[in-house]
C-alpha positions as CSV (number, residue, x, y, z in Angstrom):
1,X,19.7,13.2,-4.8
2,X,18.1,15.2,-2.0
3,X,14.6,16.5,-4.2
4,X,14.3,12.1,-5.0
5,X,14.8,11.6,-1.2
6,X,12.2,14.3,-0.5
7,X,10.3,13.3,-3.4
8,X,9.5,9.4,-2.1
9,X,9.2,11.0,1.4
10,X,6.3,13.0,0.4
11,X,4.6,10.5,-1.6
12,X,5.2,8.4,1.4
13,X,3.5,10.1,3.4
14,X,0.7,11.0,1.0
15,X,0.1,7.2,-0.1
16,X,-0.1,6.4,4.2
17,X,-2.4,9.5,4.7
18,X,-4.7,7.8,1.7
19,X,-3.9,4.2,3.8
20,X,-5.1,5.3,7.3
21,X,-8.8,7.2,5.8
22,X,-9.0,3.9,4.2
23,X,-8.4,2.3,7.9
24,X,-11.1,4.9,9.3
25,X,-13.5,4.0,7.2
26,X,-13.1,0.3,7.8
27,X,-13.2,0.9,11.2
28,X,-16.3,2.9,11.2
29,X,-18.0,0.2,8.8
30,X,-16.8,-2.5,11.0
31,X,-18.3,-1.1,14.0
32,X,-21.8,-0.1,12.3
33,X,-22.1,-3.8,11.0
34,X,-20.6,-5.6,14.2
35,X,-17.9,-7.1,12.2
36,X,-14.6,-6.4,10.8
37,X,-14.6,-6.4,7.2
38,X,-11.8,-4.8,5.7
39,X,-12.6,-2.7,1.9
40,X,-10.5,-4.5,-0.8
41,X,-8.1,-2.8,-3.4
42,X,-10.5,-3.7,-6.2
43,X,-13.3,-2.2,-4.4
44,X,-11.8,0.4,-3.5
45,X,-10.7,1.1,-6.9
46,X,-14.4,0.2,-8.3
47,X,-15.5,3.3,-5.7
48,X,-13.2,5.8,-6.9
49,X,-14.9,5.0,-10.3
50,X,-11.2,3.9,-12.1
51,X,-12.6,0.8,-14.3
52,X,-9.7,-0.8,-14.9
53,X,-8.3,-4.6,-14.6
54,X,-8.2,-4.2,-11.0
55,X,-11.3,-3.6,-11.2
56,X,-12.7,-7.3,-12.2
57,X,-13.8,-9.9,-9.9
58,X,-11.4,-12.3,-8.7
59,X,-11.2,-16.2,-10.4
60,X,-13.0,-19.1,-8.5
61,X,-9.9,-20.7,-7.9
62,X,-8.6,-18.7,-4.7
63,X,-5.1,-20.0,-5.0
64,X,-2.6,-18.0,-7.1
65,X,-0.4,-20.4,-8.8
66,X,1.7,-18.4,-11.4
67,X,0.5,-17.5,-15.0
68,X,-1.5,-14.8,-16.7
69,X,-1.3,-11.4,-15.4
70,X,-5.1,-10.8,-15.1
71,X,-5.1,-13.9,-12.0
72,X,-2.2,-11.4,-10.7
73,X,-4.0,-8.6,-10.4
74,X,-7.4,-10.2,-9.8
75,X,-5.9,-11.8,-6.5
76,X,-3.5,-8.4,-5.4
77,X,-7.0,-6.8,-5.8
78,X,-8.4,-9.0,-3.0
79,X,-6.0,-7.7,-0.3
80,X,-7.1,-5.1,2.1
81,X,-6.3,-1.5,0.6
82,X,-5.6,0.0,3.8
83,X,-3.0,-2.1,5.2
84,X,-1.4,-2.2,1.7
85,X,-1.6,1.4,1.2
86,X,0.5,1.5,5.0
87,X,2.8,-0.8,4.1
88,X,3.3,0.9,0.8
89,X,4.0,4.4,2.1
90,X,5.7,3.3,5.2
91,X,8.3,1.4,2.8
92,X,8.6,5.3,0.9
93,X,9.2,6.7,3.5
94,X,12.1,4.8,4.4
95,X,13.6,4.4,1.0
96,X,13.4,8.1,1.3
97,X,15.0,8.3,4.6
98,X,18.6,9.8,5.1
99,X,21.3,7.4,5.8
100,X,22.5,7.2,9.6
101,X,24.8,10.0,10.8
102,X,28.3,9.0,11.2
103,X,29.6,8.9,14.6
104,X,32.7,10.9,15.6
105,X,36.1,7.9,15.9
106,X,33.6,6.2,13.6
107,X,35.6,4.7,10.5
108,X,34.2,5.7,6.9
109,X,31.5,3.2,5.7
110,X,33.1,1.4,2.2
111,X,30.2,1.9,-0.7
């Protein structure tokens, strides 16, 4: 149980490392160009060179109302790849985390 725990810490912190260079460069663009514009996951997976459904350009219709999966992943493509990459390895880490230390008088917590 301890190597899974260490296991989704590590990629944790490797998926927020890959988050915040994603978050410098956006910064550094933003400031070049005078405005913020944050790098998409789909063009941020067209960069890396991965052609894959991601990859695509998203439908006219901006709304996401339910049906096939390419209008999922055409719209999750859209959102900003930094702040998703944080939230993703921030959300590893603490799956990863250790459970909180008993307290001493404490009662044992029922599983």
């Amino acid at each position: 149980m301890r190597f899974l725990a260490w296991c989704l810490r590590t990629l944790g912190v490797l998926v927020l490392a890959a988050g915040a260079v994603l978050a410098v460069g956006d910064v550094a663009r933003s400031l070049a160009s005078s405005n913020v514009r944050l790098l998409s996951i789909s063009e941020t997976v067209a960069l890396t060179g991965l052609n894959g459904a991601a990859a695509e350009q998203p439908t006219a219709d901006p709304v996401f109302t339910g049906g096939d999966r390419g209008r999922l992943v055409a719209e999750l493509g859209r959102q900003p790849a930094s702040i998703v990459l944080g939230l993703v390895g921030i959300a590893f880490i603490a799956a990863g985390s250790a459970p909180r230390a008993r307290r001493p008088g404490e009662p044992p917590r029922k599983v």
